[in-house]
Legacy VTK file of the C-alpha trace (Angstrom):
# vtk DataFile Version 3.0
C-alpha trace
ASCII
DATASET POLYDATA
POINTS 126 float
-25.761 -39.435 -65.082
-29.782 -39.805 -65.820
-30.548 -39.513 -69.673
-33.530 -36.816 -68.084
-30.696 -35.249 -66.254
-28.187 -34.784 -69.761
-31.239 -33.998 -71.595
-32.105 -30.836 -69.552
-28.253 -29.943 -70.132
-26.468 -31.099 -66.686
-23.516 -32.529 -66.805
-22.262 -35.138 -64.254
-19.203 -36.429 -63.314
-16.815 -38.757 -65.025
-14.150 -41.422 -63.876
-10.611 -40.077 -63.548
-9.275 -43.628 -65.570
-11.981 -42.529 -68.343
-10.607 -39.235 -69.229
-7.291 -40.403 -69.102
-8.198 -43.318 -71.514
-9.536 -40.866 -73.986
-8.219 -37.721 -73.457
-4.506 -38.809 -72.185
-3.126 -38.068 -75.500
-3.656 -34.300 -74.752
-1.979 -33.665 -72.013
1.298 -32.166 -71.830
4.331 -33.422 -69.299
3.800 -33.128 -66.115
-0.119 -31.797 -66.819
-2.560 -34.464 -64.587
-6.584 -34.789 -64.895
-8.311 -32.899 -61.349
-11.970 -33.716 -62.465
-14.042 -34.327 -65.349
-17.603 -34.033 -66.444
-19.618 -35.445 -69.321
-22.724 -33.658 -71.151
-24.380 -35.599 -73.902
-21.494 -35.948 -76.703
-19.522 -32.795 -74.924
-16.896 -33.355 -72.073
-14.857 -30.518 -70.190
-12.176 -31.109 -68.059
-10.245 -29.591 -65.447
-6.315 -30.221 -65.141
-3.839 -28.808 -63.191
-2.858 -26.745 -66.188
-5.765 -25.571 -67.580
-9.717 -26.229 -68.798
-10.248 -28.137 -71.759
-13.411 -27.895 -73.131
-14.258 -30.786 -75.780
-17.240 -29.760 -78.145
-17.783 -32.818 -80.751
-19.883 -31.532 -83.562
-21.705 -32.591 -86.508
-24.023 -35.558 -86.731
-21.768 -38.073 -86.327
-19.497 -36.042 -83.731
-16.158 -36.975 -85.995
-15.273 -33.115 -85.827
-14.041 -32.361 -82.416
-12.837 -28.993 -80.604
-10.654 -28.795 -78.331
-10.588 -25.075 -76.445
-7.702 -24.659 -73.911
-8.449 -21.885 -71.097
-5.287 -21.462 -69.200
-6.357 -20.461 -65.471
-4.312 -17.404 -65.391
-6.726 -16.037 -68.145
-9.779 -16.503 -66.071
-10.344 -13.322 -64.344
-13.568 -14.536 -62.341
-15.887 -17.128 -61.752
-19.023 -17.715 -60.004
-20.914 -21.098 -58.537
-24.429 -21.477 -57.625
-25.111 -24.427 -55.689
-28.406 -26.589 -56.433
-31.429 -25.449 -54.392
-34.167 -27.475 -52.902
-36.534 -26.865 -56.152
-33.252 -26.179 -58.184
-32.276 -29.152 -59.965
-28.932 -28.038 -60.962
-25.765 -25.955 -59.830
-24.046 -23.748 -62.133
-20.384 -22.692 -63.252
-19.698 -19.537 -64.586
-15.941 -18.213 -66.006
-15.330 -15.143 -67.216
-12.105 -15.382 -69.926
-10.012 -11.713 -70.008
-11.772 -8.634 -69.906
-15.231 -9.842 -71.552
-18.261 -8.788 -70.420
-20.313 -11.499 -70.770
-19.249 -15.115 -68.868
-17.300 -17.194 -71.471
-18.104 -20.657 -70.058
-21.682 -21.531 -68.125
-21.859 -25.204 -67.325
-24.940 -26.510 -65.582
-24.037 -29.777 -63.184
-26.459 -32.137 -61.846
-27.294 -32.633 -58.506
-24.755 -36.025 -57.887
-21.904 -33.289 -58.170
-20.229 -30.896 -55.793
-19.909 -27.552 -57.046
-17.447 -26.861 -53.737
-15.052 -29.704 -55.556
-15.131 -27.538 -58.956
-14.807 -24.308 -57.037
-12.109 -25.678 -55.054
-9.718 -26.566 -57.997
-10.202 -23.474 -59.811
-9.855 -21.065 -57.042
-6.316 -23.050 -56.137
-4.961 -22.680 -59.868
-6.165 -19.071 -60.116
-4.757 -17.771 -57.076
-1.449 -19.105 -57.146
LINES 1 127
126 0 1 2 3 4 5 6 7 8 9 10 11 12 13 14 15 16 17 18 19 20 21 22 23 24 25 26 27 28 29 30 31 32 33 34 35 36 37 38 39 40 41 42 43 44 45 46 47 48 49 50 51 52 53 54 55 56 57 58 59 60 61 62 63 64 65 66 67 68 69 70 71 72 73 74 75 76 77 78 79 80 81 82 83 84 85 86 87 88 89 90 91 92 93 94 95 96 97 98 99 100 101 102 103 104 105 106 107 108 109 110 111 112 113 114 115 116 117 118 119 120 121 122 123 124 125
């Protein structure tokens, strides 16, 4: 992922073995990484389980929160796919009854939305 690229808030993709390395210790029995993505200091993942979104904070980023959003609590979702002027694709997740969308992630161009789309339409719609 291009520092120009993080900077204008895309996110790009991260190794499977790099997420497990650091974010092993979070998963529960039997729970497996799908596909990760990394945005500056902030990473969210996608498990077979659920979406962890991991927000470090501070100046130093030693505070960290970790949000769990079980599928079955997402009660829609939206992706845009990255145009030819469009330099990035976007998530949307909408969490219970709200509104507003709870989650917009922006992805770079080096990742495929249909991938993302793919793992939470199979978890939702079990």
């Amino acid at each position: 992922m291009g520092l120009f690229s993080a900077l204008m808030g895309n996110a790009g993709q991260v190794s499977l073995e790099s997420l497990q390395n650091e974010y092993g210790k979070l998963m529960i029995e039997g729970e497996t990484i799908e596909i990760g993505f990394k945005l500056i200091r902030d990473t969210f993942l996608f498990t077979n389980k659920r979406i962890l979104l991991v927000e470090k904070q501070g100046i130093t980023g030693s505070k960290i929160e970790y949000k769990s959003i079980p599928y079955k609590s997402i009660t829609r979702f939206s992706v845009e796919s990255a145009g030819t002027f469009d330099l990035d694709a976007e998530l949307k997740i909408w969490v219970s009854s709200e509104a507003n969308a709870s989650i917009v992630k922006q992805f770079n161009k080096s990742v495929n939305v249909y991938d993302v789309q793919k793992i939470i339409t199979y978890y939702t719609c079990k």
